[in-house]
PyMOL commands that place a pseudoatom at each C-alpha (Angstrom):
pseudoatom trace, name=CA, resn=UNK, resi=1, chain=A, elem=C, hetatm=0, pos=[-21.736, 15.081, -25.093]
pseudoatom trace, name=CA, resn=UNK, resi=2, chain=A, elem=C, hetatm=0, pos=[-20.898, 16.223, -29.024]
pseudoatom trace, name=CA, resn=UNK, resi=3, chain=A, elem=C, hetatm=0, pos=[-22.183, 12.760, -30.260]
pseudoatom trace, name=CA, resn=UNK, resi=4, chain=A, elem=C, hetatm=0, pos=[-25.899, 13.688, -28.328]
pseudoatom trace, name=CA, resn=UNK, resi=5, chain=A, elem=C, hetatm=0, pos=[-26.313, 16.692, -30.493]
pseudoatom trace, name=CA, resn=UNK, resi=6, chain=A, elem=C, hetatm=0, pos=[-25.576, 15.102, -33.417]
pseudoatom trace, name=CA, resn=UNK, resi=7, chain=A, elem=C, hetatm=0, pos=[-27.569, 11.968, -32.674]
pseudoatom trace, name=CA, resn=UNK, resi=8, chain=A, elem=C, hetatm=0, pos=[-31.037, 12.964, -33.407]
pseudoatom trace, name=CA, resn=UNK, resi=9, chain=A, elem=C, hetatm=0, pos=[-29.930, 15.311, -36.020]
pseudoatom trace, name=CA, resn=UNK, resi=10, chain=A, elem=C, hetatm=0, pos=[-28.620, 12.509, -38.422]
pseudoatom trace, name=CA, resn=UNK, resi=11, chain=A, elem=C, hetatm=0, pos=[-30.787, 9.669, -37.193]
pseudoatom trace, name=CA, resn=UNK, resi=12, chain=A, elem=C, hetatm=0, pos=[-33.542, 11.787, -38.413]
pseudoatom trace, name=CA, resn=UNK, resi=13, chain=A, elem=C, hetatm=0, pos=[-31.960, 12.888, -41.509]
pseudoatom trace, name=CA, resn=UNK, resi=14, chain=A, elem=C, hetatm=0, pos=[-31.269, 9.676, -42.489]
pseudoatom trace, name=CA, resn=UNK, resi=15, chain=A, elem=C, hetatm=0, pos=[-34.555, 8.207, -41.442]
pseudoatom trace, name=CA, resn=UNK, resi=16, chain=A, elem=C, hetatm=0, pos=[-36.176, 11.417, -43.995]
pseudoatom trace, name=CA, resn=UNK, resi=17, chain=A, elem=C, hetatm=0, pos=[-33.307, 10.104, -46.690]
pseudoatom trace, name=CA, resn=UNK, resi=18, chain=A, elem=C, hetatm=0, pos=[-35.179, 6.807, -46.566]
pseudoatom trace, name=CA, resn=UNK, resi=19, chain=A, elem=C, hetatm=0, pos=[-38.460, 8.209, -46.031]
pseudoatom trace, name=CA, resn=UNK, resi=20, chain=A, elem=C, hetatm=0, pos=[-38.049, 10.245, -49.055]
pseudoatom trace, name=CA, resn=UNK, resi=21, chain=A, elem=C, hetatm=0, pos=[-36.707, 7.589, -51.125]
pseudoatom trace, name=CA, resn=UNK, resi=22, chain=A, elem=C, hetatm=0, pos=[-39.586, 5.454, -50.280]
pseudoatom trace, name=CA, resn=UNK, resi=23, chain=A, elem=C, hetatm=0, pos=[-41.611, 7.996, -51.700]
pseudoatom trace, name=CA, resn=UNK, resi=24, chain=A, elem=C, hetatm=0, pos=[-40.088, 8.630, -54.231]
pseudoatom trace, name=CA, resn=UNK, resi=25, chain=A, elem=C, hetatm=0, pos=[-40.298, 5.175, -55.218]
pseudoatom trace, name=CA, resn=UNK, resi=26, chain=A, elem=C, hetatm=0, pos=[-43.915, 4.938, -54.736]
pseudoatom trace, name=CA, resn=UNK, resi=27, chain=A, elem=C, hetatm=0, pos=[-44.646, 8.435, -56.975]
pseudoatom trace, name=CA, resn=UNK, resi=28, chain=A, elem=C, hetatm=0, pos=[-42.500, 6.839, -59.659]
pseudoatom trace, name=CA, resn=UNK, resi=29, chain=A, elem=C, hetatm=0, pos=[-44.434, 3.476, -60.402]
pseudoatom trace, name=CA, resn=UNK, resi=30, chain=A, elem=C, hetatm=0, pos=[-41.729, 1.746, -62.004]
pseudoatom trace, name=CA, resn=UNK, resi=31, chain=A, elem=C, hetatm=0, pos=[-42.985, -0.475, -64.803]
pseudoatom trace, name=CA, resn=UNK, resi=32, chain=A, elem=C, hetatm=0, pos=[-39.810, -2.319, -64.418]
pseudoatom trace, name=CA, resn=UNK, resi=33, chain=A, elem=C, hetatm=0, pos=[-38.396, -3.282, -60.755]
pseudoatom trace, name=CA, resn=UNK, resi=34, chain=A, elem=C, hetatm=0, pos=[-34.689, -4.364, -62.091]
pseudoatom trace, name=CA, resn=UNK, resi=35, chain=A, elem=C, hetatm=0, pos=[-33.730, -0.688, -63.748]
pseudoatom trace, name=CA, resn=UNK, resi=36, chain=A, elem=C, hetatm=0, pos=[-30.891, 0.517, -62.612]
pseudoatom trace, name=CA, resn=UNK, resi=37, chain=A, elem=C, hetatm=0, pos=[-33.047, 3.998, -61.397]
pseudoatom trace, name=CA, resn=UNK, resi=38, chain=A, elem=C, hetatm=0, pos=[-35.502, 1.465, -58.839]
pseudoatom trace, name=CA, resn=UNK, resi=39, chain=A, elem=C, hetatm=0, pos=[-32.652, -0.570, -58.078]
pseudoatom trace, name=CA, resn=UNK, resi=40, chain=A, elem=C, hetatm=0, pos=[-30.110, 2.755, -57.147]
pseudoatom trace, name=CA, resn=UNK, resi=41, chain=A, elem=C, hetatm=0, pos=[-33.526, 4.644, -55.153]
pseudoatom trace, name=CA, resn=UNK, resi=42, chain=A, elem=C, hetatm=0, pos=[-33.965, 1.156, -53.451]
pseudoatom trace, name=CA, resn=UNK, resi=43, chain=A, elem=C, hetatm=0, pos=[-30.188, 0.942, -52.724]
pseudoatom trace, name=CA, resn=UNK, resi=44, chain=A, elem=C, hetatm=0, pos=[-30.237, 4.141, -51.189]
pseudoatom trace, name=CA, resn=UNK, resi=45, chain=A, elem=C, hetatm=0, pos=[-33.477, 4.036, -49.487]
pseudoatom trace, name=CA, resn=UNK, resi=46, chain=A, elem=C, hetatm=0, pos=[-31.976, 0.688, -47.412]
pseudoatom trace, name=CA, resn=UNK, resi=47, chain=A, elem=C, hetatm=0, pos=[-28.804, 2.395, -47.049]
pseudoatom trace, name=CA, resn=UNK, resi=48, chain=A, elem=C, hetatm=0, pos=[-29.741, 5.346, -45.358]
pseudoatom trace, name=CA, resn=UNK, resi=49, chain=A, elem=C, hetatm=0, pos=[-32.090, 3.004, -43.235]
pseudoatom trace, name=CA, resn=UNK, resi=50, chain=A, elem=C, hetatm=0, pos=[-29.673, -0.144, -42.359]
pseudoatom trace, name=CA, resn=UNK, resi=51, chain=A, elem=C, hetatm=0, pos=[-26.775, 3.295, -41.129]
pseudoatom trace, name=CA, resn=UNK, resi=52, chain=A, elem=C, hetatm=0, pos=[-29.365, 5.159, -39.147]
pseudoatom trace, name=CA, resn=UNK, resi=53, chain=A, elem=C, hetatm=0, pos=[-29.978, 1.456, -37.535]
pseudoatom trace, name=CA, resn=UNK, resi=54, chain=A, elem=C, hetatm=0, pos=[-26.684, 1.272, -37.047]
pseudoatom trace, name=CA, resn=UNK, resi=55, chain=A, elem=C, hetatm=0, pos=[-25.532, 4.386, -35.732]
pseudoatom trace, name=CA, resn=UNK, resi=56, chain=A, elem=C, hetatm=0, pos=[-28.792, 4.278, -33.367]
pseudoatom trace, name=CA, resn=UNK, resi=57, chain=A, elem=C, hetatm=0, pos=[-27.370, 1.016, -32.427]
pseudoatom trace, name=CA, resn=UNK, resi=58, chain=A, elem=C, hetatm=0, pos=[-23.896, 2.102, -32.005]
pseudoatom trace, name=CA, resn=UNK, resi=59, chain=A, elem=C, hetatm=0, pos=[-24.681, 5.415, -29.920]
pseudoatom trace, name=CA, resn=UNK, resi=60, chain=A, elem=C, hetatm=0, pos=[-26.848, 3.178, -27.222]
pseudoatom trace, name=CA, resn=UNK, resi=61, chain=A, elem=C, hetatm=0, pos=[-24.252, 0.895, -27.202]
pseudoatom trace, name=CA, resn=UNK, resi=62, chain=A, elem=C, hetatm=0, pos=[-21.687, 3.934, -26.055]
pseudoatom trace, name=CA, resn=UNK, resi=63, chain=A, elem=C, hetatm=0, pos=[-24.055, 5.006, -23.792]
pseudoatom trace, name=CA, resn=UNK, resi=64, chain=A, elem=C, hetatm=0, pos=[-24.404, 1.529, -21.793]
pseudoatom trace, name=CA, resn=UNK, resi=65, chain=A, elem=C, hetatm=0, pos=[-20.894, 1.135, -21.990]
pseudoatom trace, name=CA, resn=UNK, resi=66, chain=A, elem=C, hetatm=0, pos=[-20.048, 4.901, -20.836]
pseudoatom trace, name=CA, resn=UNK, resi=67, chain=A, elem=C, hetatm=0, pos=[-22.239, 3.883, -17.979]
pseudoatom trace, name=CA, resn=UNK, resi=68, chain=A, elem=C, hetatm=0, pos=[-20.665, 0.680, -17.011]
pseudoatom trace, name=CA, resn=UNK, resi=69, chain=A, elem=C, hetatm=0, pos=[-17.321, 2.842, -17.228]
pseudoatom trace, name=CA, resn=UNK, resi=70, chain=A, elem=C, hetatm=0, pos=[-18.919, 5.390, -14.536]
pseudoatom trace, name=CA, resn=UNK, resi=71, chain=A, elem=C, hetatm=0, pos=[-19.598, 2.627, -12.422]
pseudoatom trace, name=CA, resn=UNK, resi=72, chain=A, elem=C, hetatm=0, pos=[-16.518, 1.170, -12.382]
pseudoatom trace, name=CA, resn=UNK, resi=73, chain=A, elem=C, hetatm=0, pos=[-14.709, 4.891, -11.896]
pseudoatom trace, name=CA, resn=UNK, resi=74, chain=A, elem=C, hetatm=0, pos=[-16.980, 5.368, -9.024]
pseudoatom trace, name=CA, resn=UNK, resi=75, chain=A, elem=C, hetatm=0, pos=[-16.157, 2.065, -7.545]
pseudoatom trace, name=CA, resn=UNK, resi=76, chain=A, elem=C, hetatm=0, pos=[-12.447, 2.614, -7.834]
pseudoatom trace, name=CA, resn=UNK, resi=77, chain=A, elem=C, hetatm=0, pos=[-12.746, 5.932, -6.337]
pseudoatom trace, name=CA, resn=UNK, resi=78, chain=A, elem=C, hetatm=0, pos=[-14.727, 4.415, -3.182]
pseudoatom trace, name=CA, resn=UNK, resi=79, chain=A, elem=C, hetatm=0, pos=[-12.138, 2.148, -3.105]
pseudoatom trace, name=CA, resn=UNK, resi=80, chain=A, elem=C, hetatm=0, pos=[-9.209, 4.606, -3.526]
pseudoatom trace, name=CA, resn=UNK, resi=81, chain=A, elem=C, hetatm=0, pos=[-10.838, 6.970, -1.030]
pseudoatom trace, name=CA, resn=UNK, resi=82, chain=A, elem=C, hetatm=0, pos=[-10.887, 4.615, 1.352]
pseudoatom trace, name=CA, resn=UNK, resi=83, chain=A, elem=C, hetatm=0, pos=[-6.986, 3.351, 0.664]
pseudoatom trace, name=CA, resn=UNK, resi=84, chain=A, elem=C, hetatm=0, pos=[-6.278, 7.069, 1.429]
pseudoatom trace, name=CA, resn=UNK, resi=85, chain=A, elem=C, hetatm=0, pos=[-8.035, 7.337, 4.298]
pseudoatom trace, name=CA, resn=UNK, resi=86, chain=A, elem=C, hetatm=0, pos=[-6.430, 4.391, 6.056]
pseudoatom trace, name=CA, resn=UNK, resi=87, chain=A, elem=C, hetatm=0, pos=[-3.294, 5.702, 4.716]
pseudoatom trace, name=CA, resn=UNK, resi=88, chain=A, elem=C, hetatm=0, pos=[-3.706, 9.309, 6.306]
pseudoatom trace, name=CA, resn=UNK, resi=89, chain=A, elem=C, hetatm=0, pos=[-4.375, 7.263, 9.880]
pseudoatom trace, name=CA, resn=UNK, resi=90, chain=A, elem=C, hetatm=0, pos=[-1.248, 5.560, 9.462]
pseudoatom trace, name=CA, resn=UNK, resi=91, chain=A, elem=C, hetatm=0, pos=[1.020, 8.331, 8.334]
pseudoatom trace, name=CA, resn=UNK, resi=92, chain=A, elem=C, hetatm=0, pos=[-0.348, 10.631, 10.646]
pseudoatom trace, name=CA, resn=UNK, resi=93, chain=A, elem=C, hetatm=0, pos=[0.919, 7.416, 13.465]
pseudoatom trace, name=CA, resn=UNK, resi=94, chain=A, elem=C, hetatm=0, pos=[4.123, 7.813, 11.544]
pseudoatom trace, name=CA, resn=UNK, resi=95, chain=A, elem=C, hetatm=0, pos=[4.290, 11.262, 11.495]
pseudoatom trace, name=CA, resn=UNK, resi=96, chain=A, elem=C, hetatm=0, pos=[3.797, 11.190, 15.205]
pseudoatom trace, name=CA, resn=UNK, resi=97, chain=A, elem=C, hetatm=0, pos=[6.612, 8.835, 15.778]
pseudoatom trace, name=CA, resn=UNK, resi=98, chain=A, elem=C, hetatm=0, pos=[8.643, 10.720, 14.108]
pseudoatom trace, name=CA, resn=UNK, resi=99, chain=A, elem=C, hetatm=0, pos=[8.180, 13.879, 15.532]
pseudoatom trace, name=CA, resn=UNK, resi=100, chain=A, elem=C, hetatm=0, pos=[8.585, 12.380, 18.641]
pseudoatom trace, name=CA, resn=UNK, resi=101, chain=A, elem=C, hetatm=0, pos=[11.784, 11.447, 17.793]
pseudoatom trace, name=CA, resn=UNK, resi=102, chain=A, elem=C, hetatm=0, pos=[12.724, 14.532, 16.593]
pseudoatom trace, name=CA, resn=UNK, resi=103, chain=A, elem=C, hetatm=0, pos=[11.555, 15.921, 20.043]
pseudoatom trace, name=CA, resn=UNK, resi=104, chain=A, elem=C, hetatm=0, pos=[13.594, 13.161, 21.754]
pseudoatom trace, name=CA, resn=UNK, resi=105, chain=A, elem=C, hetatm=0, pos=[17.222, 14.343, 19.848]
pseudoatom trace, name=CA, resn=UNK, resi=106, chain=A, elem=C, hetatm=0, pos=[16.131, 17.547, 20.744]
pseudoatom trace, name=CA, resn=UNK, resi=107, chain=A, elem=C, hetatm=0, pos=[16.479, 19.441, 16.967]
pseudoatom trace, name=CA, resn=UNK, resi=108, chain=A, elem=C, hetatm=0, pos=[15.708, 22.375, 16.449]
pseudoatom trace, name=CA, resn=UNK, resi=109, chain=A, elem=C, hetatm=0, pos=[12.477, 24.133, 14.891]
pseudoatom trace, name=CA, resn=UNK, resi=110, chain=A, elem=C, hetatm=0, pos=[15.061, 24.776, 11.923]
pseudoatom trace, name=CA, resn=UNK, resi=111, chain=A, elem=C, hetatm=0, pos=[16.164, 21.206, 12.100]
pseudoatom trace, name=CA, resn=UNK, resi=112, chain=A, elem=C, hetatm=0, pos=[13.239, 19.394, 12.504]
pseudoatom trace, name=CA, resn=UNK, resi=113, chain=A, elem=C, hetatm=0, pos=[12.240, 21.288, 9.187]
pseudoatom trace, name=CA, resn=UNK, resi=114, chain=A, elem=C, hetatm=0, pos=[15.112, 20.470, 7.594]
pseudoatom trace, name=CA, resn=UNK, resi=115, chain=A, elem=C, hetatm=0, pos=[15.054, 16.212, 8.251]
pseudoatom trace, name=CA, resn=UNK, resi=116, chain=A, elem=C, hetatm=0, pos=[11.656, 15.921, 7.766]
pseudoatom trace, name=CA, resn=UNK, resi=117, chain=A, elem=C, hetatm=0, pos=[12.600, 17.149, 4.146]
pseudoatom trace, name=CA, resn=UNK, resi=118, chain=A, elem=C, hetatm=0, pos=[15.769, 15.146, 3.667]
pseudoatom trace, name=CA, resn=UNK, resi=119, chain=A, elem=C, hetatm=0, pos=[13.336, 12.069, 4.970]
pseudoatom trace, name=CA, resn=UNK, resi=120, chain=A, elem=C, hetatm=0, pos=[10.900, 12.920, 2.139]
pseudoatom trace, name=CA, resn=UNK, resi=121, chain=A, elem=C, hetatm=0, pos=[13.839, 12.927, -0.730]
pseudoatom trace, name=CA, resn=UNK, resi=122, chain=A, elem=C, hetatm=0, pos=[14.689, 16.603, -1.416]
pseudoatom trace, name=CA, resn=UNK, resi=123, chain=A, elem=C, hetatm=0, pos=[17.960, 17.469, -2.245]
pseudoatom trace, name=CA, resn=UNK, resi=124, chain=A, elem=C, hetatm=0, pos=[19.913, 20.516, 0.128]
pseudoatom trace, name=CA, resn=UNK, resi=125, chain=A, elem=C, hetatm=0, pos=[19.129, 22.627, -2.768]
pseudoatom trace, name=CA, resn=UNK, resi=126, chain=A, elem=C, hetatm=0, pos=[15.759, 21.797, -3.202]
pseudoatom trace, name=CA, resn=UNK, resi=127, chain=A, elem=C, hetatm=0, pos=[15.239, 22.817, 0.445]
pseudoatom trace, name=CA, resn=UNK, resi=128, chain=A, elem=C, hetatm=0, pos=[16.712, 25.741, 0.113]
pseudoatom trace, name=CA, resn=UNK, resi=129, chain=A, elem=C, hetatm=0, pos=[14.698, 27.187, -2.641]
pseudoatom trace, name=CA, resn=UNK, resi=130, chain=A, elem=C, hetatm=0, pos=[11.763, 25.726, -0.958]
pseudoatom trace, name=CA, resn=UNK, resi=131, chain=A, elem=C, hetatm=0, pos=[12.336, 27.556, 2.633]
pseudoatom trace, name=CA, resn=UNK, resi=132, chain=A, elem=C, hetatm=0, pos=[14.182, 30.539, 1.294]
pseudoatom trace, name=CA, resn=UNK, resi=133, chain=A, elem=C, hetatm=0, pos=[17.879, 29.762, 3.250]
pseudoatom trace, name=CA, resn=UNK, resi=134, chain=A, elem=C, hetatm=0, pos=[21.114, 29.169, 1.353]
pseudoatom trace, name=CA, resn=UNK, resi=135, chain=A, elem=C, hetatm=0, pos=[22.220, 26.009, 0.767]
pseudoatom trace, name=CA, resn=UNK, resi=136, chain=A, elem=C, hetatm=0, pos=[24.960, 26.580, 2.887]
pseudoatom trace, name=CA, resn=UNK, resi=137, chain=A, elem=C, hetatm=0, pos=[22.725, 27.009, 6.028]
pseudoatom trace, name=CA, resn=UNK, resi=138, chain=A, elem=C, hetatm=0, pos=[20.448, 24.223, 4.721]
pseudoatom trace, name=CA, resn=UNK, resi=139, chain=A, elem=C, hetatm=0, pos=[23.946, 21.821, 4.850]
pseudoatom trace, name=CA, resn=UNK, resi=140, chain=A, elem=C, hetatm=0, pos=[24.664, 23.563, 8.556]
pseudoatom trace, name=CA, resn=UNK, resi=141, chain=A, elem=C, hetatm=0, pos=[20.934, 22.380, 9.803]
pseudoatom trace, name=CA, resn=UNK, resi=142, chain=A, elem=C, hetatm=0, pos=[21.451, 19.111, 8.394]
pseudoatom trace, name=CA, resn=UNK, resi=143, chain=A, elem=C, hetatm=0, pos=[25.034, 17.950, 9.884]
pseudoatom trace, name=CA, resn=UNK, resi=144, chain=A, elem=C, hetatm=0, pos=[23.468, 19.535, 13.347]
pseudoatom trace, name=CA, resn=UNK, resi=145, chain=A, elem=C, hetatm=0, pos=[20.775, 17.220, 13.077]
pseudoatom trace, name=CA, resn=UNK, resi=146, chain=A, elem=C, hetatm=0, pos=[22.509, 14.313, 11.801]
pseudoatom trace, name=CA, resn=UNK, resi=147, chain=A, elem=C, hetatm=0, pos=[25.385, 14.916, 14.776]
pseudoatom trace, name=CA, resn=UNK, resi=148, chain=A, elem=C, hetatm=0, pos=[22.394, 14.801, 17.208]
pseudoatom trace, name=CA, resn=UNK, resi=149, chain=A, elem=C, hetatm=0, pos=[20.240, 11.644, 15.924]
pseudoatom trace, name=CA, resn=UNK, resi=150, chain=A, elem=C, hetatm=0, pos=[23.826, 10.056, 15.751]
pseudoatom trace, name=CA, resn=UNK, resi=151, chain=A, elem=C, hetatm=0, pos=[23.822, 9.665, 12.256]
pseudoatom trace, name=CA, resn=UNK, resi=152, chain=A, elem=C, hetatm=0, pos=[25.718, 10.022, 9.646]
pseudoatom trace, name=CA, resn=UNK, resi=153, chain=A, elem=C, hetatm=0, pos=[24.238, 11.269, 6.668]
pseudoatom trace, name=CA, resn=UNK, resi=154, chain=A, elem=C, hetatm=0, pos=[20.585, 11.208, 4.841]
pseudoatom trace, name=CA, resn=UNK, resi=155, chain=A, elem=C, hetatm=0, pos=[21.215, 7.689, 3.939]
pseudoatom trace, name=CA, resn=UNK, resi=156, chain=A, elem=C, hetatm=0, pos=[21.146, 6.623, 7.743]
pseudoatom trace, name=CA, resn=UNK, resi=157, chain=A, elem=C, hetatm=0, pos=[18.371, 9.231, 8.717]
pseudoatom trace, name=CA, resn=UNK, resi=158, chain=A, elem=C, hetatm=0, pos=[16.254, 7.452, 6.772]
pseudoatom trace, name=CA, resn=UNK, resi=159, chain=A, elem=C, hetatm=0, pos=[17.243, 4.030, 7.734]
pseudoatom trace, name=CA, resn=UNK, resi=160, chain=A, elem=C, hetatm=0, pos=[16.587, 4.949, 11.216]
pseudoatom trace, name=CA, resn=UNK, resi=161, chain=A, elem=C, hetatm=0, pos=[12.886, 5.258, 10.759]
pseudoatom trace, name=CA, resn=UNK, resi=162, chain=A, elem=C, hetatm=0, pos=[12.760, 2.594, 7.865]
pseudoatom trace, name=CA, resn=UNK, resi=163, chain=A, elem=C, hetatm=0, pos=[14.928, -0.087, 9.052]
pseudoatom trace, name=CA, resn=UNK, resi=164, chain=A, elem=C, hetatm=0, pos=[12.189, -2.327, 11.215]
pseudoatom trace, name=CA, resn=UNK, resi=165, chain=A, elem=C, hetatm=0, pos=[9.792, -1.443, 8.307]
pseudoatom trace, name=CA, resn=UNK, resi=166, chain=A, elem=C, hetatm=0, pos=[8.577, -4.453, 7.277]
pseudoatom trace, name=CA, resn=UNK, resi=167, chain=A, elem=C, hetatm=0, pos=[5.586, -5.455, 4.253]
pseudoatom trace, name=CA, resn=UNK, resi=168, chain=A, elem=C, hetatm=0, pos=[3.534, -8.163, 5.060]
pseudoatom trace, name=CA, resn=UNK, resi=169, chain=A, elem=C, hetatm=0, pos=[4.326, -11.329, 3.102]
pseudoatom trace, name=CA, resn=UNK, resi=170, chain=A, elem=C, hetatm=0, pos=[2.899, -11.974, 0.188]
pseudoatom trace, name=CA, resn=UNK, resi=171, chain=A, elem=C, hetatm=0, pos=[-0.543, -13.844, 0.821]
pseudoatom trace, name=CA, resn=UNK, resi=172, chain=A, elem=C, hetatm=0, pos=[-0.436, -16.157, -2.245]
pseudoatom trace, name=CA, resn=UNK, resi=173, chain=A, elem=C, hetatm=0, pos=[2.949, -17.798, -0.926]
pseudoatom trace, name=CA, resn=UNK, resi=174, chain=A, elem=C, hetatm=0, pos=[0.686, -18.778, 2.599]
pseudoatom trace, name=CA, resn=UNK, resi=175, chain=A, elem=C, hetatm=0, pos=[-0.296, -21.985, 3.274]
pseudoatom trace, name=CA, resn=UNK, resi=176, chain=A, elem=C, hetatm=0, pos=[-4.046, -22.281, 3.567]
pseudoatom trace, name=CA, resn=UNK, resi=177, chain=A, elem=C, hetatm=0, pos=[-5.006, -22.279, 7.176]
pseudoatom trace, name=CA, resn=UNK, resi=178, chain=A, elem=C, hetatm=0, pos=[-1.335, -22.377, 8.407]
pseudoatom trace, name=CA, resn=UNK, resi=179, chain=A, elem=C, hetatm=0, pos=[-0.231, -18.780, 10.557]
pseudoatom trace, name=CA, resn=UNK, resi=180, chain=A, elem=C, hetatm=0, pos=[2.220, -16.580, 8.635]
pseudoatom trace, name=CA, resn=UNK, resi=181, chain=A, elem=C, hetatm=0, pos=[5.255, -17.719, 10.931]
pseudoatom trace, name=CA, resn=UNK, resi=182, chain=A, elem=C, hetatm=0, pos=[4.503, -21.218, 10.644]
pseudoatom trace, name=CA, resn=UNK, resi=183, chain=A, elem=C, hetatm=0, pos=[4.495, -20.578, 6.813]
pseudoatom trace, name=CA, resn=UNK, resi=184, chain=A, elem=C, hetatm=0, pos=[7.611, -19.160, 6.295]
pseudoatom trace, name=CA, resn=UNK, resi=185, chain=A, elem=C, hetatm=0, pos=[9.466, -21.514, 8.688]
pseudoatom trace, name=CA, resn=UNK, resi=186, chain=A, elem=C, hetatm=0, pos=[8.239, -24.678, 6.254]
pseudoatom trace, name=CA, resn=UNK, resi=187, chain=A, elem=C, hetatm=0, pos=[9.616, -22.876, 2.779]
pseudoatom trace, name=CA, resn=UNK, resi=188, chain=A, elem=C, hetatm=0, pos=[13.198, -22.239, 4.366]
for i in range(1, 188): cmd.bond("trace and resi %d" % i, "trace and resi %d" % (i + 1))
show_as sticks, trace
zoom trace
């Protein structure tokens, strides 16, 4: 947006510079052509025209290229906006499952608060700050639920919903026209 104001403003002052010079040149009648006065005025006068050329140049060439740039952000934000939205379907599936879960062992309000954070990473500490209980009761709320899922710790929590998790394989390592199982049966 700076480089617009100052586009016109120095594209014109350079086109006067040259204008001028011109001018100049023309007022002056040189009797001789090769002086180093013509030859400086002339120097100056193709100067000032062959930057403002360039600059001109250079500023449209910004502005296509700021334009391909917005079409390309917008087309990766289409793109990540729909990534998110199939990603908030499937965590919300998730979240379901889990919760259901939770229902299933029976936790707690307290409890259920307190795994869902321990699934997402946060340290006893962290999720004390965060809900306002000591850490103590945090650690209390978190062996409770652990003795109830049949657990033993955060690490195991977390396996319990993660463990069947599985990515797909990658697609490059596929056999053309051959189904996924078939596929990985032939590269053992």
């Amino acid at each position: 947006m700076e480089n617009r104001r100052i586009q016109l403003p120095l594209s014109l002052l350079l086109l006067a510079i040259a204008v001028g010079g011109t001018v100049d040149l023309v007022l002056d009648q040189p009797s001789d052509w090769f002086s180093f006065h013509t030859i400086y005025e002339v120097a100056l006068v193709l100067a000032a025209a062959g930057t403002a050329a360039w600059l001109w140049k250079q500023w449209r060439t910004a502005v296509e290229e700021g334009e391909r740039l917005r079409r390309t952000v917008s087309g990766h934000e289409a793109e990540r906006d729909a990534w998110r939205a199939r990603e908030e379907r499937a965590l919300a599936g998730f979240a379901k499952a889990v919760d259901d879960q939770f229902t299933g062992w029976r936790l707690t309000p307290s409890e259920r608060e307190i795994a869902l954070q321990l699934l997402k990473g946060k340290s006893h500490k962290e999720i004390a700050a965060q809900s306002g209980r000591s850490e103590r009761t945090v650690r209390q709320h978190a062996a409770s639920a652990y003795s109830k899922a049949g657990v033993d710790g955060r690490a195991e929590l977390g396996a319990f919903f993660l463990e069947g998790l599985t990515l797909p394989e990658n697609r490059e390592d596929r056999q053309p026209g051959v189904p996924e199982s078939d596929s990985t049966d032939r590269r053992r």
